[in-house]
ROSE-4610 file (N, C-alpha, C; in Angstrom, 1 decimal, always signed):
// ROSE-4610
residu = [X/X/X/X/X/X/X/X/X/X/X/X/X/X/X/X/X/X/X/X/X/X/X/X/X/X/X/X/X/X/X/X/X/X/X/X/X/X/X/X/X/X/X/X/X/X/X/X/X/X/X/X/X/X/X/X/X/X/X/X/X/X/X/X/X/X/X/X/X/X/X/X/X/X/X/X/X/X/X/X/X/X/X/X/X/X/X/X/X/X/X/X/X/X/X/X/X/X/X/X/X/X/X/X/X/X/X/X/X/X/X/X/X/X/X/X/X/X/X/X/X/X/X/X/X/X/X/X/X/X/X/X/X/X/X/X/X/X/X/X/X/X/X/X/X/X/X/X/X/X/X/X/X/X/X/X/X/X/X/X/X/X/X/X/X/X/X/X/X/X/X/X/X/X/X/X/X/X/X/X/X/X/X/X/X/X/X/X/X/X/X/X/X/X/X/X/X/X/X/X/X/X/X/X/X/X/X/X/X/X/X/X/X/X/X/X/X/X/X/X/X/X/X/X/X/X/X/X/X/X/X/X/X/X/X/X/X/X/X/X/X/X/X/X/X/X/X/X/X/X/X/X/X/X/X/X/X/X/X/X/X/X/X/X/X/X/X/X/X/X/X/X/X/X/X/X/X/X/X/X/X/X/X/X/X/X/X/X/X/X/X/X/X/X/X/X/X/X/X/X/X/X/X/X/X/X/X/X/X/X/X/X/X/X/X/X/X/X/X/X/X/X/X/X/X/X/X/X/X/X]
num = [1/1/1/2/2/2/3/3/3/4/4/4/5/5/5/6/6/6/7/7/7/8/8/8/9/9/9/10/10/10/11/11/11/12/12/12/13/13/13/14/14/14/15/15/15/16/16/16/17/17/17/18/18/18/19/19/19/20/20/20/21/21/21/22/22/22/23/23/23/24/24/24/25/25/25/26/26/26/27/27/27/28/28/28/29/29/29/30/30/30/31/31/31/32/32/32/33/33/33/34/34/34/35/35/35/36/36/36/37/37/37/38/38/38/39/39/39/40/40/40/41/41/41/42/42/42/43/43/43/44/44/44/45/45/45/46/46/46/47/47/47/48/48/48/49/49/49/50/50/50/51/51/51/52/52/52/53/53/53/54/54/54/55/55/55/56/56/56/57/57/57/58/58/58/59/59/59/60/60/60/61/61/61/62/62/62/63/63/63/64/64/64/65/65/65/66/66/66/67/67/67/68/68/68/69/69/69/70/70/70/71/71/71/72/72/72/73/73/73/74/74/74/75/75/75/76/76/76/77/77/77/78/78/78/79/79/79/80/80/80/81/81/81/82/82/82/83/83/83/84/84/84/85/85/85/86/86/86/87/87/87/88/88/88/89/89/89/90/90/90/91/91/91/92/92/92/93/93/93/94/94/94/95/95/95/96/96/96/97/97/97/98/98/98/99/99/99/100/100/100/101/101/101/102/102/102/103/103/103/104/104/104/105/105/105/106/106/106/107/107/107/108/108/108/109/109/109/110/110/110]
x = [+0.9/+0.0/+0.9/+0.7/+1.6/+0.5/+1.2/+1.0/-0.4/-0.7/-1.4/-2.7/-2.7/-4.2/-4.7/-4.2/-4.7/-5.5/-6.9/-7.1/-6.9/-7.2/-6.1/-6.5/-7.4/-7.9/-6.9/-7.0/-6.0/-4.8/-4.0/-2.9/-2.3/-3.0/-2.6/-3.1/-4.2/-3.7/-2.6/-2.1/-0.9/+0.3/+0.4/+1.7/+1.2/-0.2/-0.1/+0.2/+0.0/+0.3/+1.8/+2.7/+4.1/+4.6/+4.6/+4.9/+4.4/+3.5/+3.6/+3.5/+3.7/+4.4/+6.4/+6.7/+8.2/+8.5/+7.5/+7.7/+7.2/+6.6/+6.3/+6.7/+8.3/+8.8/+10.2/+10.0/+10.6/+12.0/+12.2/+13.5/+13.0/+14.2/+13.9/+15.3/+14.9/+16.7/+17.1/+18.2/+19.0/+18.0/+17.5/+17.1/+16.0/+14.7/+13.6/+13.8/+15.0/+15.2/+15.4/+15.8/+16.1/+14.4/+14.2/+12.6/+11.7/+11.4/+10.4/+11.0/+12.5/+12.7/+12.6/+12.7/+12.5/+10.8/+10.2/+8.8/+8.2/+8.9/+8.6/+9.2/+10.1/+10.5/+9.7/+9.1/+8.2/+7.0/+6.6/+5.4/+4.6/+6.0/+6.2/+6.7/+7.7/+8.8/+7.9/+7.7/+7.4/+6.3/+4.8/+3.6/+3.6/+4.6/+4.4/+5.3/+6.4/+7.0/+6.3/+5.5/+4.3/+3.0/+2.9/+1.8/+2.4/+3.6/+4.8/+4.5/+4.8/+4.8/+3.4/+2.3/+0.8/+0.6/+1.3/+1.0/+1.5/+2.2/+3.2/+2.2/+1.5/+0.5/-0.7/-1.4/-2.2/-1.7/-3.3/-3.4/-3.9/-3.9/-4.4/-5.6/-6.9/-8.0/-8.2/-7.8/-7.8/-7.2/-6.2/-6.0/-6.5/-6.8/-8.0/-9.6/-10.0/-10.8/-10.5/-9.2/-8.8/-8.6/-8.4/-7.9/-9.1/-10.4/-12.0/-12.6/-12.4/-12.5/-12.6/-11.3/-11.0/-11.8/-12.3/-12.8/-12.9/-11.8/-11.9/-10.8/-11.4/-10.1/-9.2/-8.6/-7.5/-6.3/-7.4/-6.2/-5.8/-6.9/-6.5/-5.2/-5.7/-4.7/-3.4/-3.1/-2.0/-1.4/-2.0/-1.6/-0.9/-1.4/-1.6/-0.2/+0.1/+1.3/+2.1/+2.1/+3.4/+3.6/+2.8/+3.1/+3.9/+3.0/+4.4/+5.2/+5.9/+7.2/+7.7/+7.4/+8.1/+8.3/+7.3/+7.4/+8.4/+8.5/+9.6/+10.8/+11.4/+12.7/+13.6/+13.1/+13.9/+13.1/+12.6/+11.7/+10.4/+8.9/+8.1/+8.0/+8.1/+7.6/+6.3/+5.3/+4.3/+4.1/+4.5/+3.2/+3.0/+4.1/+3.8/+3.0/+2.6/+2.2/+0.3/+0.3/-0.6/-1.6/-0.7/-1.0/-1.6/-0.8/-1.4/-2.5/-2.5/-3.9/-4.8/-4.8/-6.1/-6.1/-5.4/-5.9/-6.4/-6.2/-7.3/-8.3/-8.6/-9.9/-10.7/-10.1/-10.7/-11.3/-10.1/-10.3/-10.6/-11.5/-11.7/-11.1/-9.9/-9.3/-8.8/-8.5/-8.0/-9.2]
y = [-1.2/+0.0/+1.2/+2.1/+3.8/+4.6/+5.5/+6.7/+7.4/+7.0/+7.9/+7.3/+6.2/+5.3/+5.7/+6.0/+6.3/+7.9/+7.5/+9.2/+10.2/+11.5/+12.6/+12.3/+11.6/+11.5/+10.2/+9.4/+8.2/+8.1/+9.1/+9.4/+10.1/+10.9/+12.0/+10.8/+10.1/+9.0/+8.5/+7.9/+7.3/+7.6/+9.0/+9.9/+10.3/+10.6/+10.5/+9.0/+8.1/+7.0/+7.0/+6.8/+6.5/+7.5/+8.9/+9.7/+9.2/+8.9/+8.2/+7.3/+6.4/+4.8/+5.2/+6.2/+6.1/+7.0/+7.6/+8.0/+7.7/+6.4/+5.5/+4.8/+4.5/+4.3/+5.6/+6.6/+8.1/+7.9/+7.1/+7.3/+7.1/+7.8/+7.5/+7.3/+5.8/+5.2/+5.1/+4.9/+4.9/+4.0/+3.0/+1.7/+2.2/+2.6/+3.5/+4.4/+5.3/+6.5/+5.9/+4.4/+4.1/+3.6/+2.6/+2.4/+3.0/+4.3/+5.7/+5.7/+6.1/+6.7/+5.4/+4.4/+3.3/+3.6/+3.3/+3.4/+4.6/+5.9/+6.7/+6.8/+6.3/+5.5/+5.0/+3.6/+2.9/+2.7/+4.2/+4.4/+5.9/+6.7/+8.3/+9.0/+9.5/+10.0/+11.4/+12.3/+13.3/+13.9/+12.9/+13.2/+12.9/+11.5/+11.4/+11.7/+12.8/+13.9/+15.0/+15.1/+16.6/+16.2/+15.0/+14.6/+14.7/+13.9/+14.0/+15.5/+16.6/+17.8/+18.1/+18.1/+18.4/+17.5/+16.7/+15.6/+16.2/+16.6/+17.3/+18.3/+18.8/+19.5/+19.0/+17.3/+16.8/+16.3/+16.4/+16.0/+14.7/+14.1/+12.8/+12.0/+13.6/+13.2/+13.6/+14.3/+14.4/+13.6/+12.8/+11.6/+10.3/+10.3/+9.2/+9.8/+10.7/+10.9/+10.4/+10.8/+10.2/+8.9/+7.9/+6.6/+6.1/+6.7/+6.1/+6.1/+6.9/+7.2/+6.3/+5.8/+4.9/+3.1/+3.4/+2.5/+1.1/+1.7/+0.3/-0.3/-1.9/-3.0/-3.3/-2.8/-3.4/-2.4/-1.0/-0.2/-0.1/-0.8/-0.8/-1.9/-3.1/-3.9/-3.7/-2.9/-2.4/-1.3/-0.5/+0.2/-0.6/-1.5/-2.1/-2.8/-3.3/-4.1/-3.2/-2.1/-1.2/-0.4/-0.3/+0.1/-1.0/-2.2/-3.6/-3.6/-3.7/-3.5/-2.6/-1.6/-0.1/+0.0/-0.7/-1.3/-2.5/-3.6/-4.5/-4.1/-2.9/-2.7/-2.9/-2.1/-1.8/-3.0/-3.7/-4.5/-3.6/-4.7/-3.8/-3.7/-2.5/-2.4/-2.0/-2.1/-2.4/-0.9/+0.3/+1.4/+1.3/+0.5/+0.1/-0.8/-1.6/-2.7/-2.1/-1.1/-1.1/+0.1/+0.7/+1.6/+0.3/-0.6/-1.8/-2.1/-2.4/-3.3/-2.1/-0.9/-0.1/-0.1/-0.2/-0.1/-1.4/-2.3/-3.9/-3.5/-3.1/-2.7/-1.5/-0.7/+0.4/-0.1/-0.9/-1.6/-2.4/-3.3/-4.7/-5.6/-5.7/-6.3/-7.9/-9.1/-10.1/-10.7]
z = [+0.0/+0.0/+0.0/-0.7/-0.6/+0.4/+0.2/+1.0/+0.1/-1.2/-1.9/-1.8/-1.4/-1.7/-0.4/+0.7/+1.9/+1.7/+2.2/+2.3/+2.9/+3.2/+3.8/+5.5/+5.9/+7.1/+7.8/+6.9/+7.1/+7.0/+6.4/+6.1/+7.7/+8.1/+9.2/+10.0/+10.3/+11.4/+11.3/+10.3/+10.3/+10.6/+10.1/+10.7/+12.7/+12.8/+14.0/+15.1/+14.9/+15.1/+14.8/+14.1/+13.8/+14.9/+14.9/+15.9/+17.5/+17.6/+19.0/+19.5/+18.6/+18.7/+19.0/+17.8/+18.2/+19.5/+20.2/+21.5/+22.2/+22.3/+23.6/+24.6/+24.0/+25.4/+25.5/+25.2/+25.8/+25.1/+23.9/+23.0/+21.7/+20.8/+19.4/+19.4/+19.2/+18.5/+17.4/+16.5/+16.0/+14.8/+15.3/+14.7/+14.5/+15.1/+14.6/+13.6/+14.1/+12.9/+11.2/+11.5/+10.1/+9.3/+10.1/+10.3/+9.6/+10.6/+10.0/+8.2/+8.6/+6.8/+6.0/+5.9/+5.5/+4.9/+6.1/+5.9/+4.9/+5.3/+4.3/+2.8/+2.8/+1.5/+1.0/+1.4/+0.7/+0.4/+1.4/+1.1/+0.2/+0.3/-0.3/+0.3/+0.3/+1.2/+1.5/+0.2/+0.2/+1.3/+0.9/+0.8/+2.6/+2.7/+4.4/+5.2/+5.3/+6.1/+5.8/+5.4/+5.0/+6.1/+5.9/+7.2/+8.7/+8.6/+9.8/+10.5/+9.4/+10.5/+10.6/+10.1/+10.5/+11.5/+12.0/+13.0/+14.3/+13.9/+15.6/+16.4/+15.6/+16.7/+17.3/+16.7/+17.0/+18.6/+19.2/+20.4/+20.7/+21.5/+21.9/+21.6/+22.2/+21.4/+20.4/+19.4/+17.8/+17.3/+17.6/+16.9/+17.1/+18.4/+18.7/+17.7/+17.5/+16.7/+15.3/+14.2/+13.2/+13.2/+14.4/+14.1/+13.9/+15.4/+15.0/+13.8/+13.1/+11.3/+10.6/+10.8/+9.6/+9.8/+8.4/+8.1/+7.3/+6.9/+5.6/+6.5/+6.5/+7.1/+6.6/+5.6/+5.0/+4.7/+5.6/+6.1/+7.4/+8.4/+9.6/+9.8/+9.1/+9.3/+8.4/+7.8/+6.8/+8.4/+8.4/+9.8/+10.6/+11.4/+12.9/+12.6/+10.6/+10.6/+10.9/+10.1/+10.1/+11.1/+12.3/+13.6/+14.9/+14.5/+15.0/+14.9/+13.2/+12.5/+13.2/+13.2/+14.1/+15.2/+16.4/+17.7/+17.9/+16.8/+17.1/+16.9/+16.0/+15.8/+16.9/+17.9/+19.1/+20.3/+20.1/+21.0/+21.5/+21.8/+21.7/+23.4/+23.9/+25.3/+25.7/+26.9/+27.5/+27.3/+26.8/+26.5/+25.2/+24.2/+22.8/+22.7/+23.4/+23.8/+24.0/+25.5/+25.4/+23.8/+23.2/+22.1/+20.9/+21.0/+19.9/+20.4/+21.3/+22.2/+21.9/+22.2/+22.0/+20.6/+19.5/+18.7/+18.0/+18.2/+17.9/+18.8/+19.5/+20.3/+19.6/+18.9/+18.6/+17.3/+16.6/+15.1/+15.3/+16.3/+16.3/+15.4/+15.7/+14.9/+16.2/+15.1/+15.5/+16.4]
């Protein structure tokens, strides 16, 4: 999936989610940093470091409102992968842990 098939609501969840997945356990390592640009590599470098900075000012419950949004399953589960991947680089710890868990609960997913 790219960055372009996502819509602009889905998109900015995702850069909101990637931003606070990589600050959940209060580091951005070396191994994440490669990660993120990886990910924005493969999905549009451009279009999703343009989401990245409109994301920096979302708040907790506006991006909990964007995540509730999304609707089509085969973006949530396209998500939920590429937020694991990102949570396993460095090992996933228990507030990555609980950020997955709410979102299978949010996405009824699994």
């Amino acid at each position: 999936m790219t960055f372009d098939e996502l819509t602009a609501e889905e998109q900015l969840a995702l850069a909101g989610l990637v931003r606070l997945m990589v600050r959940m356990d209060g580091q951005f390592t070396p191994d994440e940093v490669i990660a993120v640009s990886t990910l924005a590599k493969d999905i549009g470098a451009t279009r999703f470091w343009s989401m990245m900075t409109d994301a920096q000012t979302m708040e907790t419950e506006e991006l909990s409102d964007h995540v509730a949004a999304i609707q089509r399953p085969e973006v949530r589960e396209w998500m939920y992968g590429v937020l694991v991947g990102l949570a396993a680089v460095d090992g996933i710890d228990s507030a990555e842990t609980e950020l997955l868990d709410w979102l299978m609960d949010v996405w009824q997913l699994g």
